[in-house]
Backbone bond lengths (Angstrom), bond angles and torsions (degrees), N, CA, C in turn:
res aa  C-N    CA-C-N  psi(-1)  N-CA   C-N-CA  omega(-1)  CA-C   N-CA-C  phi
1 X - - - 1.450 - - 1.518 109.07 -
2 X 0.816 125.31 128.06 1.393 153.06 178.65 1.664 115.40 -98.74
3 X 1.855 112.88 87.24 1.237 97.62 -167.99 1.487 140.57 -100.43
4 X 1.541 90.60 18.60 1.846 104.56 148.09 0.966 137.25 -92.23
5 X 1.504 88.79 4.64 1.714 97.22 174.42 2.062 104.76 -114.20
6 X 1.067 90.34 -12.12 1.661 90.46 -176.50 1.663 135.21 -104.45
7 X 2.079 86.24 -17.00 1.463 97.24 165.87 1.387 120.83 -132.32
8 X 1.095 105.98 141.25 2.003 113.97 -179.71 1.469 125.31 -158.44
9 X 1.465 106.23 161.06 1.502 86.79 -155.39 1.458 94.82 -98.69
10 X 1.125 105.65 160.04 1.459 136.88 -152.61 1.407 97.87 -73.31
11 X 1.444 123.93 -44.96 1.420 113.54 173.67 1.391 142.42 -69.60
12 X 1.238 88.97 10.80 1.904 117.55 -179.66 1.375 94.10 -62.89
13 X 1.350 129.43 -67.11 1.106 141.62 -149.60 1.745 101.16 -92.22
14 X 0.993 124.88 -22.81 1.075 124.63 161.40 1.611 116.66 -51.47
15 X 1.566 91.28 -70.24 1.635 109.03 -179.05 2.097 111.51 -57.09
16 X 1.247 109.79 -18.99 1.240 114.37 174.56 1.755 104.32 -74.08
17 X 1.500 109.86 -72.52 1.184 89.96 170.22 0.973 144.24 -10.29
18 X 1.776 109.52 -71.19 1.550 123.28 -176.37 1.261 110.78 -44.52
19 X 1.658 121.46 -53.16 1.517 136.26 -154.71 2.194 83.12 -56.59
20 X 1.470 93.81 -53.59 2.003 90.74 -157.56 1.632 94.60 -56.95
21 X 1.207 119.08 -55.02 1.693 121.15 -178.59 1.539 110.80 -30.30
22 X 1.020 93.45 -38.52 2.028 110.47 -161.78 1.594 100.49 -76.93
23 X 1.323 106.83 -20.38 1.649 118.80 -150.43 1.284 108.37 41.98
24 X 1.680 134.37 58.79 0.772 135.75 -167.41 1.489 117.23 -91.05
25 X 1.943 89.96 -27.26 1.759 109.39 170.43 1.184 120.54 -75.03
26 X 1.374 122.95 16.98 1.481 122.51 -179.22 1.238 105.65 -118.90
27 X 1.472 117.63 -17.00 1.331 126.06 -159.12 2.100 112.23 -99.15
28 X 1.413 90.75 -34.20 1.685 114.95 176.59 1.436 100.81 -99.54
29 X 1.671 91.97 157.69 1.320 118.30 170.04 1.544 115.15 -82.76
30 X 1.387 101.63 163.09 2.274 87.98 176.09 1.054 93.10 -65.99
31 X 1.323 140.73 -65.78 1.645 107.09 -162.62 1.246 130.24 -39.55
32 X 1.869 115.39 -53.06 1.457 107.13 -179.44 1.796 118.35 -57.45
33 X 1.436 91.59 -31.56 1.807 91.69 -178.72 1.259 97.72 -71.82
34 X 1.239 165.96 44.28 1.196 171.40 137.20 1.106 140.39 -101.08
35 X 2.007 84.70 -26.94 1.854 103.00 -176.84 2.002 88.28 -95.98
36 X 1.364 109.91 -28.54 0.965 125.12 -167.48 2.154 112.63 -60.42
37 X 1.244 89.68 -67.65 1.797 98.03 153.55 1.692 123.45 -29.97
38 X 1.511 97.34 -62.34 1.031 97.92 -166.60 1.459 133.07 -66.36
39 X 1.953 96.09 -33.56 1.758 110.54 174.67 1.478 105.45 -69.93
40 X 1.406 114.82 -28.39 1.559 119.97 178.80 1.734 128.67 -54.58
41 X 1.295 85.82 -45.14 1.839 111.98 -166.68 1.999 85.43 -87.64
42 X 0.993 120.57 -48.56 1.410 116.80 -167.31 1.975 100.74 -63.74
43 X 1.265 126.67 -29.15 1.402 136.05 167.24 1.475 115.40 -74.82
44 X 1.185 115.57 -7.77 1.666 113.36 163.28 1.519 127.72 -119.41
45 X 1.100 124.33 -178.76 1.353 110.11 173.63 1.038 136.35 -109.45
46 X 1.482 117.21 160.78 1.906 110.29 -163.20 1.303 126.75 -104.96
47 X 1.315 97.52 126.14 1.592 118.24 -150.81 1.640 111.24 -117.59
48 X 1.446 105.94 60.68 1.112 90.14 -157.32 1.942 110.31 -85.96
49 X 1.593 97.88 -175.95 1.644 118.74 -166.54 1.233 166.80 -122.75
50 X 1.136 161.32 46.47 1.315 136.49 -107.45 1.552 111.35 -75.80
51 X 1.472 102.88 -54.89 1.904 102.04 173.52 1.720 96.33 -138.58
52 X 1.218 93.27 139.99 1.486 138.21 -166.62 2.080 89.39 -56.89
53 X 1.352 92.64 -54.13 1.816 92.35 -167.24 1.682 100.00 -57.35
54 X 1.442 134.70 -32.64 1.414 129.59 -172.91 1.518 99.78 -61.07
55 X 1.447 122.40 -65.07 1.321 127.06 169.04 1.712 125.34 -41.24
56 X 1.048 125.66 -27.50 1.199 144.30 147.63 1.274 139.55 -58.56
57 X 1.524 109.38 -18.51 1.516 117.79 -179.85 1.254 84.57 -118.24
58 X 1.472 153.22 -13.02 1.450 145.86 -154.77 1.578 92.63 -112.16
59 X 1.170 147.20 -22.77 1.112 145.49 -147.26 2.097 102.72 -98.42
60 X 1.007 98.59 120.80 1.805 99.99 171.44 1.894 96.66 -70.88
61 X 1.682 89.49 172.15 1.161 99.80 -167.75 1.862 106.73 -84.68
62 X 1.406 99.72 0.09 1.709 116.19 -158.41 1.880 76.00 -113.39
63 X 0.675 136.61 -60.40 1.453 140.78 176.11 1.927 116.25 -34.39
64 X 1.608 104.06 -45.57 1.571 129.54 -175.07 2.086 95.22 -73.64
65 X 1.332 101.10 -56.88 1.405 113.68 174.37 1.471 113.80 -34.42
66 X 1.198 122.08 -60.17 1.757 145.05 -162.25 1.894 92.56 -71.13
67 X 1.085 94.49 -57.91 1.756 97.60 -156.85 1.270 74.95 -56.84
68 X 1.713 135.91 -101.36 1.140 167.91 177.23 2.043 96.21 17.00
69 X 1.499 98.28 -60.81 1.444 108.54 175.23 1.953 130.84 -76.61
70 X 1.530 86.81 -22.39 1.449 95.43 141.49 1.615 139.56 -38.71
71 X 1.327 89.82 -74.00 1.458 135.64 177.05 1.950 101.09 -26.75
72 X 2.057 92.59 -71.03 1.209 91.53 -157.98 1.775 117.04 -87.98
73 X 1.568 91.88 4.72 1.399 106.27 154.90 1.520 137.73 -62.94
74 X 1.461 93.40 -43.67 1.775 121.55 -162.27 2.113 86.56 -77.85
75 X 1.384 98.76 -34.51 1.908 94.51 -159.76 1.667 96.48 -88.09
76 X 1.240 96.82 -25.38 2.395 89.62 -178.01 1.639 87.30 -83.17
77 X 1.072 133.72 22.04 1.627 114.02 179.51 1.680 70.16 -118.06
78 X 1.335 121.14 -82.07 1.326 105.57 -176.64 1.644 152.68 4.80
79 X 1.487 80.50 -72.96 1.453 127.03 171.22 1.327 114.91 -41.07
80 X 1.408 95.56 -77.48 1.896 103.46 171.77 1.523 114.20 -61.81
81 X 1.643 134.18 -8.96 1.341 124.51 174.27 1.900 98.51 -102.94
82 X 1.241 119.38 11.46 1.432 116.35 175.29 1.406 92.50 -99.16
83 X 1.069 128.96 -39.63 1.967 132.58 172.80 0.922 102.97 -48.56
84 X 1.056 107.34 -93.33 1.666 117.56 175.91 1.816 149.19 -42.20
85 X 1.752 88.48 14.62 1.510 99.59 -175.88 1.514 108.97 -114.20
86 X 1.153 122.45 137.86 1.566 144.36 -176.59 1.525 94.86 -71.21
87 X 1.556 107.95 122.31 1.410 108.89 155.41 0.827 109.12 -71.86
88 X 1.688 116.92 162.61 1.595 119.46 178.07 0.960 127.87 -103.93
């Protein structure tokens, strides 16, 4: 087992989502989508996984709600400090 390849946290893919929903990846450069991930995922909590479908069948629908609204909380706080930062 290989465990960077076998565990991750669940809100990765969450927070990915959001970014494509947002079309946020069309809008940023890789760096900001990178700086963008990272301030995002560091504002939520870590949940990590082995496979995504266990977490997916375990999750209530009031449970999907919370993370989900997390999510697009943790990335508009993000978001606006990826705008607003001075390259160096």
């Amino acid at each position: 087992m290989r465990l960077d390849n076998d565990i991750h946290n669940f809100y990765e893919h969450l927070v990915l989502n959001a970014i494509r929903e947002q079309g946020l990846d069309s809008r940023l450069t890789l760096d900001q989508l990178a700086d963008l991930c990272c301030l995002t995922l560091n504002h939520l909590p870590a949940h990590y996984i082995r496979h995504d479908v266990d977490m997916i069948y375990f999750l209530t629908d009031e449970q999907r709600r919370e993370m989900t609204s997390k999510v697009q909380d943790a990335l508009a706080i993000a978001h606006e400090k990826v705008l607003h930062s001075n390259p160096s």
